[in-house]
N, C-alpha and C positions, 0 to 999 in steps of 0.2 A: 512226297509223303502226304497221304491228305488225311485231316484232323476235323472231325467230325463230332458234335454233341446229339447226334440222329443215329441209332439203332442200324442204319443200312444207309448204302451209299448209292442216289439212283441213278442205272445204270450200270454197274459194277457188282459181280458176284463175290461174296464172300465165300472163299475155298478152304482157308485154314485158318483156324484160329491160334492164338499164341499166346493168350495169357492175359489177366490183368496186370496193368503196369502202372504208375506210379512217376509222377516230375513235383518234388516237394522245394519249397525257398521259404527261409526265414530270414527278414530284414530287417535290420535296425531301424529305427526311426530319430534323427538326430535332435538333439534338444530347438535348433533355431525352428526346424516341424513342429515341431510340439509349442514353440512359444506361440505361430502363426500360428495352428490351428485353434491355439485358445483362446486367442483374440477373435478370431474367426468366431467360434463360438459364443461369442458374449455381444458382437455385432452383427453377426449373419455372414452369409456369404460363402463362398466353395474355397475347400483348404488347397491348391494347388499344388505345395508339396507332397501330402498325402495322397490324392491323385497320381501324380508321378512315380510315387512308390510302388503304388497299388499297381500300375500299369507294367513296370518295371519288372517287378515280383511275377508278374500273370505270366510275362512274356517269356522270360529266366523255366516257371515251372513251365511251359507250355515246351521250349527245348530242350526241358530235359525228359519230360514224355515222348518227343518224339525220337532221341538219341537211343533211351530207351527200348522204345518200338521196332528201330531199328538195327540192336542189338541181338533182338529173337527173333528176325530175318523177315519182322512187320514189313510192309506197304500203306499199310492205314492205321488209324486209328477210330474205333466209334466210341458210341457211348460217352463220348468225354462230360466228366464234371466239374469245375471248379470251387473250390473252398475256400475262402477266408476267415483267419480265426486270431485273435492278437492271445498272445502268451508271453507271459513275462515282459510285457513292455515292448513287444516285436510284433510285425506283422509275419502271419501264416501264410503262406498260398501253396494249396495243394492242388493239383489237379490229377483224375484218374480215368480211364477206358481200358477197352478192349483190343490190343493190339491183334491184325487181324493180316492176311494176307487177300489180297481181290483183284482179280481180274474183269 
């Protein structure tokens, strides 16, 4: 499956299209995160657990884009975009494209 944030894939024709699709994750973020990051905040420096999360979350929605994709009988995916949005205390990560077939 190949997953793309480019409009077209070079070398590869897109034949059929299949839809926009959708890989959504909502993750907690546990309190010992949140103490480190606020300490973080008040002396500087990169929150490592919230990285990890962050990372976790992308990877989580990125396979379920592609499970997705590959539900409506995709090959690819373009167009991809990612999202992060915190709501209610959680982090968001949405990611969205074009599931596409290509030869």
């Amino acid at each position: 499956m190949i997953l793309t944030t480019t409009n077209s894939i070079e070398g590869r024709t897109i034949r059929d299209y299949r839809g926009i699709i959708f890989g959504e994750v909502i993750a907690g973020i546990n309190a010992i995160k949140d103490f480190g990051a606020s300490v973080r905040n008040v002396f500087g420096g990169r929150s490592a657990g919230y990285e990890d999360e962050m990372a976790r979350a992308r990877a989580e929605a990125l396979a379920e884009l592609e499970q997705r994709a590959a539900d409506v009988g995709a090959n690819a995916v373009v167009g991809i975009d990612i999202d992060y949005d915190i709501i209610g205390g959680m982090l968001m990560v949405s990611a969205s494209g074009t599931a596409v077939w290509v030869e």
